[in-house]
C-alpha positions in Angstrom: 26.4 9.3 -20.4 29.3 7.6 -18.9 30.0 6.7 -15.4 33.2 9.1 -15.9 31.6 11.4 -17.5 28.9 12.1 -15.3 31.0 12.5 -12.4 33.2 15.1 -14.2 29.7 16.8 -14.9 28.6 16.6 -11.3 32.0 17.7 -9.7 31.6 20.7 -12.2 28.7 21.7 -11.5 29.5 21.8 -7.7 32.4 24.1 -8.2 30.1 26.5 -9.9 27.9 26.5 -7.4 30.6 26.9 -4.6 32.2 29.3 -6.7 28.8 31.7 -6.5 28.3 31.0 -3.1 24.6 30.6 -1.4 22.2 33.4 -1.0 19.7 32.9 1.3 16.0 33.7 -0.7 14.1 32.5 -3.7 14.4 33.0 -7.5 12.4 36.1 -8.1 12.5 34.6 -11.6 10.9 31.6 -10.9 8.0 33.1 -8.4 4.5 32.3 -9.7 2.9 35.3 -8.8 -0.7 33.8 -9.4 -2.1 31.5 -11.8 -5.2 32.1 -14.1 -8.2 31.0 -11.8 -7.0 30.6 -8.9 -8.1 30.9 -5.3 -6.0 33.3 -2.9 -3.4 31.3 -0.8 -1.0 31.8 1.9 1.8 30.1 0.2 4.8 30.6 -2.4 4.5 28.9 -6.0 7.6 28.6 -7.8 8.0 26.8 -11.2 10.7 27.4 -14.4 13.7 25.7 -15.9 16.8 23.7 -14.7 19.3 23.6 -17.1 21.3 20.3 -16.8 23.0 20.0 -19.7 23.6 23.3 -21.6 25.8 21.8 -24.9 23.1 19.7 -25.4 19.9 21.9 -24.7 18.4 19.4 -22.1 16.2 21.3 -19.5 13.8 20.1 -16.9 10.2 22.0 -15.8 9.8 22.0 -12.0 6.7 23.2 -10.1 7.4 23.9 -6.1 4.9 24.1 -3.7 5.8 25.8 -0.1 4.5 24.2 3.1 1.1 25.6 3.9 2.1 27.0 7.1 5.4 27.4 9.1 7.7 26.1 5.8 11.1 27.0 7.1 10.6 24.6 9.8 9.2 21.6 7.3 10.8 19.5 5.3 11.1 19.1 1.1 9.5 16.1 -0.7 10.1 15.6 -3.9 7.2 13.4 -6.0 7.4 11.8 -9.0 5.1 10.2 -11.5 5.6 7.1 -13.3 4.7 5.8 -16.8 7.6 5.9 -18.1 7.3 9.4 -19.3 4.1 10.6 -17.7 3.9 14.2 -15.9 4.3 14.7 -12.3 3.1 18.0 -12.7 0.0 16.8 -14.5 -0.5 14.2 -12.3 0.9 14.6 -9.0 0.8 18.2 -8.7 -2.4 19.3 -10.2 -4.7 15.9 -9.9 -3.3 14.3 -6.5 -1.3 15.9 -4.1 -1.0 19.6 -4.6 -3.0 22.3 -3.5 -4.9 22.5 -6.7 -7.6 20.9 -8.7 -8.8 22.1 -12.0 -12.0 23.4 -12.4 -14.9 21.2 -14.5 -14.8 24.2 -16.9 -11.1 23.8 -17.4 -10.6 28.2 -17.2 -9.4 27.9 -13.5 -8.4 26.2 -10.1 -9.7 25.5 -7.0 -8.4 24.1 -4.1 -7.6 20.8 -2.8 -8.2 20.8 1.0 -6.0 17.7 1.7 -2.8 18.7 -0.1 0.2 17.0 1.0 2.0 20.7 1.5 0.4 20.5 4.9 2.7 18.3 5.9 5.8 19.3 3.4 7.2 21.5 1.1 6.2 19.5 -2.2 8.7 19.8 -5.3 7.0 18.1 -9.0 9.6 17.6 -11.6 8.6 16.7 -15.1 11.6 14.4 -15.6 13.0 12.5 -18.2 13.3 15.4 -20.6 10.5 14.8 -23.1 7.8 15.1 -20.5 5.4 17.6 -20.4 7.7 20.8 -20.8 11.1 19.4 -20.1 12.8 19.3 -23.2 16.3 18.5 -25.0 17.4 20.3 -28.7 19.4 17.4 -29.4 17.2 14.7 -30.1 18.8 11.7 -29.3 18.3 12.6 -25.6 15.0 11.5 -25.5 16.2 7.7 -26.0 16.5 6.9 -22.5 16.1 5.1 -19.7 16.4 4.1 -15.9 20.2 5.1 -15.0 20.3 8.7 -17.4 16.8 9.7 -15.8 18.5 9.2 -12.0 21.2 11.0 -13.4 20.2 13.9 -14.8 17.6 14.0 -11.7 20.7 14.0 -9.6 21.8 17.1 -11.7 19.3 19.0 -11.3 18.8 18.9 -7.3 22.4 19.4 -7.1 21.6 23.1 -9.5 17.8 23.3 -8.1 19.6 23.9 -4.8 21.6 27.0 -6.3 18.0 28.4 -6.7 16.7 27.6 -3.1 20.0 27.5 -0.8 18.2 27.4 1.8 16.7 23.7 1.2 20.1 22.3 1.2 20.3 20.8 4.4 16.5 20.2 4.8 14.6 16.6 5.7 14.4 15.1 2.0 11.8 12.9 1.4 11.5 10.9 -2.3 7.8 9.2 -2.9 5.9 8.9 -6.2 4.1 5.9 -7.5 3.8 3.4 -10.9 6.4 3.8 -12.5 8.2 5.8 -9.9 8.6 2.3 -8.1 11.8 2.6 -10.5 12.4 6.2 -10.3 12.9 6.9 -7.2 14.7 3.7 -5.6 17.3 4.4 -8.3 17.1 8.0 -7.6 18.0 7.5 -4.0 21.1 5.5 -4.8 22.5 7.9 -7.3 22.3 10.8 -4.0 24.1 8.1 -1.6 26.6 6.9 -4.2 27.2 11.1 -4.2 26.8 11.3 -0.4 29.5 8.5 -0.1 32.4 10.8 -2.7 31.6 14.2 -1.0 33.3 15.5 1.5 31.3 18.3 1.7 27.6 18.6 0.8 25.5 15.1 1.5 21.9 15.0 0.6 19.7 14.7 3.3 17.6 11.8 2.9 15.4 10.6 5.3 12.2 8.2 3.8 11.1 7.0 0.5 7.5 6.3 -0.1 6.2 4.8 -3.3 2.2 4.2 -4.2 1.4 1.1 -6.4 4.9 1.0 -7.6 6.1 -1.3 -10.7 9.0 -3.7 -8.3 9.2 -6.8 -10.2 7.2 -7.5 -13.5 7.1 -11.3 -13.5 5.0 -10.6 -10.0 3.0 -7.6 -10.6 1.9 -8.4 -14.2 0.3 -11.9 -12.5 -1.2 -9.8 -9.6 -3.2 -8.2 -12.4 -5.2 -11.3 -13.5 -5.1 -12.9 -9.9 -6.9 -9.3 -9.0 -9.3 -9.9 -12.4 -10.1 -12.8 -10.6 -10.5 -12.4 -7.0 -12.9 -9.3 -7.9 -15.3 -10.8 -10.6 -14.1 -9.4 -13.4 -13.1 -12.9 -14.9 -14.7 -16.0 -14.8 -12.9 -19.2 -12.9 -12.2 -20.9 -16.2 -10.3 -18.1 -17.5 -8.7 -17.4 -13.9 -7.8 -20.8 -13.6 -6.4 -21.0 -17.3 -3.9 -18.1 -16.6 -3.0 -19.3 -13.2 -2.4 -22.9 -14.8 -0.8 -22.1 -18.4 0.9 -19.0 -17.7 4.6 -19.0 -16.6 5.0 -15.2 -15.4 8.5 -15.5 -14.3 9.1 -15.6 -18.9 6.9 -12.1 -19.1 8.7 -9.7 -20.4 7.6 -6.1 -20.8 6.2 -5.1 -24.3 6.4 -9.0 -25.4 4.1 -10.3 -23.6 3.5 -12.8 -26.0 6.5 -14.9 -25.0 3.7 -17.3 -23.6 2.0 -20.4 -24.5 -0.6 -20.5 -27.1 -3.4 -21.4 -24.5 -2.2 -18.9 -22.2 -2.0 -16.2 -24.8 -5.3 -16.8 -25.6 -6.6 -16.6 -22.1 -4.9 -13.5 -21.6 -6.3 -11.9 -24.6 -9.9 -13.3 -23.4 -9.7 -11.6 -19.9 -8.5 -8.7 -21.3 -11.7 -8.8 -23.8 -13.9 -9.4 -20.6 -12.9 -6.7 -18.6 -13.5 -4.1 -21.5 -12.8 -0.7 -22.1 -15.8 0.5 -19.8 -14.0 -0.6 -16.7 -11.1 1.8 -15.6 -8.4 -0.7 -15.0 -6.6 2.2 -12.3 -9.8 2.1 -10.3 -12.2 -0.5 -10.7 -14.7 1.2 -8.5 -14.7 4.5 -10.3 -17.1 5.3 -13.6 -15.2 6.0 -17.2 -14.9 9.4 -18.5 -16.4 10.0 -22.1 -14.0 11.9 -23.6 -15.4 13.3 -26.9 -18.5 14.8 -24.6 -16.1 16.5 -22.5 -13.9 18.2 -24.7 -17.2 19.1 -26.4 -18.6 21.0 -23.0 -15.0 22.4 -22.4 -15.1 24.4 -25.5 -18.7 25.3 -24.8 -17.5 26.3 -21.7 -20.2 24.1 -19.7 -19.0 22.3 -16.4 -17.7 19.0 -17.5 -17.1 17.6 -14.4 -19.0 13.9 -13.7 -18.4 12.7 -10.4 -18.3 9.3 -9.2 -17.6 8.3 -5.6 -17.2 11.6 -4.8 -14.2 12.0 -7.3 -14.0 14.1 -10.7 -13.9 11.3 -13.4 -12.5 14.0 -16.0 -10.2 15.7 -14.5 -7.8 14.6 -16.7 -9.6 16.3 -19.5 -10.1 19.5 -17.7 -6.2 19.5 -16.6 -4.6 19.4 -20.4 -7.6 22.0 -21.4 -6.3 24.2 -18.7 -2.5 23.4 -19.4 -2.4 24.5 -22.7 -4.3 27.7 -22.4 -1.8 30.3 -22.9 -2.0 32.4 -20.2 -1.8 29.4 -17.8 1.9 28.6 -19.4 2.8 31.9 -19.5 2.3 32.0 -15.4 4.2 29.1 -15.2 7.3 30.1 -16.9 6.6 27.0 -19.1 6.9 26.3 -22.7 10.3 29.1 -23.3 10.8 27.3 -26.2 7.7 26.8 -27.7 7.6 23.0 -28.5 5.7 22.2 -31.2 3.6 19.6 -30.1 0.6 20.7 -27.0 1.0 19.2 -23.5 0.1 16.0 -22.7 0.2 13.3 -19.5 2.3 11.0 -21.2 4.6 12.0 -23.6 5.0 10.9 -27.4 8.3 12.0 -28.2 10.1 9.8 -25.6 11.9 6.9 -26.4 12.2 5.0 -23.3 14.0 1.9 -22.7 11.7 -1.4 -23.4 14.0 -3.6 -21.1 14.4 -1.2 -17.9 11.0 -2.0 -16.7 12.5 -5.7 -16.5 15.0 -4.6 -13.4 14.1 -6.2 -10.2 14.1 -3.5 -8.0 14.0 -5.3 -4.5 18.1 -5.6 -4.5 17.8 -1.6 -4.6 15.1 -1.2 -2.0 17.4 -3.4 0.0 20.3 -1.2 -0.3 18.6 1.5 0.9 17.3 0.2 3.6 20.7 -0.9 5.0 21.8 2.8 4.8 19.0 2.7 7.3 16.6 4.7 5.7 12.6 3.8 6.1 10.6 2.8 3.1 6.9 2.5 2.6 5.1 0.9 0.1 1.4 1.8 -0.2 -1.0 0.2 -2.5 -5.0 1.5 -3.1 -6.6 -1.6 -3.0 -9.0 -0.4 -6.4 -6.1 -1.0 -8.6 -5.5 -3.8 -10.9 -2.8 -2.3 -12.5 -0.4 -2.8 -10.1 -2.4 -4.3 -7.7 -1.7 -4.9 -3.7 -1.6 -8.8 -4.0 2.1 -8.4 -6.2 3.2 -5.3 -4.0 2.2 -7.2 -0.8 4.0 -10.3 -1.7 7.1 -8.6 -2.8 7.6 -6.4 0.0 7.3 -9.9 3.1 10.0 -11.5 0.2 12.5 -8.3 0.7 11.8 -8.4 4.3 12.4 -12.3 4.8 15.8 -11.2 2.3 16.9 -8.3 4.8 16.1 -10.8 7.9 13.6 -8.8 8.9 11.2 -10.1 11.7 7.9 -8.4 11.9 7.1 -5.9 14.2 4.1 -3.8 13.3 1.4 -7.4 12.6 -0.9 -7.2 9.6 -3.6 -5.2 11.2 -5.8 -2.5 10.2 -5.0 1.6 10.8 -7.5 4.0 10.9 -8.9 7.5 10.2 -11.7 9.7 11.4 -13.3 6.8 12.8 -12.8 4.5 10.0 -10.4 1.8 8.7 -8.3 3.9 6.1 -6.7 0.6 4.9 -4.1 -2.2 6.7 -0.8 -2.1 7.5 2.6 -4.0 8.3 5.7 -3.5 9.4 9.2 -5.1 9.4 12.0 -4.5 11.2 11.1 -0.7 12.0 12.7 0.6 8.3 10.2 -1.4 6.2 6.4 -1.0 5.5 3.2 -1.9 3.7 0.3 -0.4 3.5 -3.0 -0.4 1.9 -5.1 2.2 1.5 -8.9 1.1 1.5 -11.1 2.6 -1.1 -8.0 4.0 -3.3 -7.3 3.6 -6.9 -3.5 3.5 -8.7 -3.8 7.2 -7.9 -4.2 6.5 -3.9 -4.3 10.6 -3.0 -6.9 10.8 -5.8 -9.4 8.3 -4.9 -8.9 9.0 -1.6 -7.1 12.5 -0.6 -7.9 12.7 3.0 -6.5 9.0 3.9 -3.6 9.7 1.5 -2.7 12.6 3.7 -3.1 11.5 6.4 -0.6 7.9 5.7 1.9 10.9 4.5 1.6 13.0 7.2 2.8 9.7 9.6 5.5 8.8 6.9 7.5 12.1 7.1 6.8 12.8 10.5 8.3 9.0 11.4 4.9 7.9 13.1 3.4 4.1 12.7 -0.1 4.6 11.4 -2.5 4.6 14.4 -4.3 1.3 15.1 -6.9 2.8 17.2 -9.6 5.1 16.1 -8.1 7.8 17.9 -4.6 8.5 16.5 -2.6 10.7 18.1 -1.6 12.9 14.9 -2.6 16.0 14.0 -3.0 17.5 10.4 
């Protein structure tokens, strides 16, 4: 879609809104009254369709969460998974961040003590269409990439707040992680380059957080091996080979063959060391065997195997659970029956192969000189997108913006214990780790997870004492 275009779109779609004025209240349409398994709670579920684009049959699934207490008074976050094309609802919502896990048996719910809607109201959007059950009837849409996904995300807050009025002038927060490293940077400049036409309506934007995020392939796809490396999983010829023979600033995503023939090879060779019995998102945790899962799923047997204290198949039990009927139909998912079931990742999108090229520090930096805070966290268990590339990249956008530091590389802590180290330049920008986390950080680790979000969106540093002064 056109630059032109799009603002004749938006402009449109603000006229119809101010044309039906606000009602204060909720969709009673949208209201998940309860779903299939699930524990009694305090809180309002909503989750259903926004239509962005009606000619063309492109709608996005959202799943909102209210604040666990007080919610009028708290503010909205919005969080987004990455990929490209993976679920936040899947993912964020359902195995990180929102109130529920599913069960090992895959026929229910139960609940995740340190959800982030203790802190916020939390808002999942399945976005671009093609994932999970946003979809498009014209088929084409599902070739996309970075600038149409933070345009039809702009879209559909500017029509989400139709449905909830009352959020319009609320706190905004924007965090996700992976692939959201692009998602939502770019998202937050499509609401200021609106912020900066309106005269009327201006989004409220006050933080972006993103976990592990993908900022510049030529430096994270070397922090991988340097991580292979510095943990064992490689041996110093091979580490040394790669470090030696590969020129990372020539990688390109989905060619990363553009290399030398000895560095191709000992990139091939680390990647044969490390295996498929090591899960590269969390090198800590134990694999999942699949075919023995979905086995004692349709048994109806627990399936859950837990390893450092986490479910190593949820992801199994969470499509079981997805597509069960009843669970859709208490979602106000699926209207259109797609034929093809849910899935994490989806297999109908065509998503740009050059996008995840962009070097996204000039956009971090743009944000940040419309004074708004960002954190980058990283769970130190992941060699996907591991810390070392996150932790260089974010000291080279700070030395860019001038920054001086003002929070020194030190360790924070929780209940007693180190929940990971933490920097700070210039008051707007920070890094963290998060000890003990994978990829996932609220995952692996849901209670220090919370607890770094609860200091982000209330604007507190992250204590460096073993008594912080926060309470959650």
């Amino acid at each position: 879609m056109g630059r032109t275009l799009l603002l004749g779109v938006v402009w449109v779609v603000v006229g119809y809104v101010c044309l039906l004025g606000y009602v204060e209240g909720y969709p009673t349409e949208d209201l998940v009254e309860r779903l299939p398994g699930q524990p009694k709670v305090g809180f309002k579920q909503f989750a259903g369709y926004v239509d962005i684009d009606v000619k063309h049959g492109r709608s996005l699934f959202y799943y909102f969460v209210e604040a666990e207490h007080d919610p009028d008074n708290k503010p909205l976050t919005l969080w987004l998974n990455g990929g490209p094309g993976c679920s936040s609802i899947g993912g964020g919502a359902f195995t990180e961040l929102g109130p529920f896990y599913p069960k090992g048996d895959g026929r229910g719910l139960r609940r995740n003590s340190k959800a982030w809607n203790r802190a916020s109201n939390l808002l999942f959007i399945e976005s671009p269409a093609g994932v999970g059950w946003s979809y498009s009837n014209t088929t084409s849409d599902y070739n996309t990439g970075d600038a149409s996904t933070a345009n039809d995300m702009l879209l559909f807050f500017l029509i989400w707040y139709e449905k909830f009025p009352s959020y319009r002038s609320r706190e905004l927060f924007l965090t996700g992680e992976s692939y959201a490293g692009h998602y939502i940077p770019q998202l937050a400049i499509a609401l200021l380059d609106y912020n900066a036409r309106s005269n009327d309506f201006k989004f409220n934007i006050k933080g972006v957080a993103i976990g592990n995020p993908l900022l510049n392939l030529d430096r994270d796809a070397k922090a991988t091996y340097e991580y292979f490396w510095s943990h064992g999983m490689v041996s110093d010829e091979i580490g040394l080979t790669i470090m030696n023979e590969c020129d990372f600033d020539d990688y390109v995503f989905e060619d990363p063959h553009n290399v030398s023939k000895l560095c191709n090879e000992a990139l091939s060779e680390a990647n044969r060391i490390v295996g498929d019995y090591i899960n590269n998102y969390d090198v800590i945790l134990d694999v999942c065997y699949p075919s023995i899962v979905e086995q004692e799923l349709r048994l109806k047997k627990m399936a859950t195997k837990i390893s450092v204290g986490v479910d190593v198949c949820m992801s199994y039990e969470r499509a079981f659970y997805f597509n069960l009927p009843e669970v859709q139909k208490a979602l106000h998912a699926n209207r259109t029956n797609l034929p093809y079931d849910w899935s994490m990742c989806s297999g109908v999108l065509n998503y740009s192969d050059t996008d995840p090229n962009i070097n996204i520090l000039p956009i971090l930096k743009r944000i940040i000189q419309n004074h708004i805070p960002v954190w980058v966290f990283s769970g130190d268990q992941d060699s996907v997108v591991p810390l070392l590339g996150s932790r260089t990249l974010v000291r080279e956008l700070a030395h860019d913006l001038k920054f001086k530091i003002t929070v020194p590389y030190g360790a924070w802590f929780h209940k007693g214990q180190v929940g990971g180290w933490v920097t700070e330049y210039g008051n707007l920008l920070t890094f963290a780790t998060v000890r003990g986390a994978s990829h996932m950080v609220p995952y692996a680790q849901p209670s220090r997870s919370l607890h770094l979000f609860s200091s982000f969106v209330r604007g507190r540093r992250l204590p460096n004492t073993t008594h912080p002064p926060i309470d959650e």
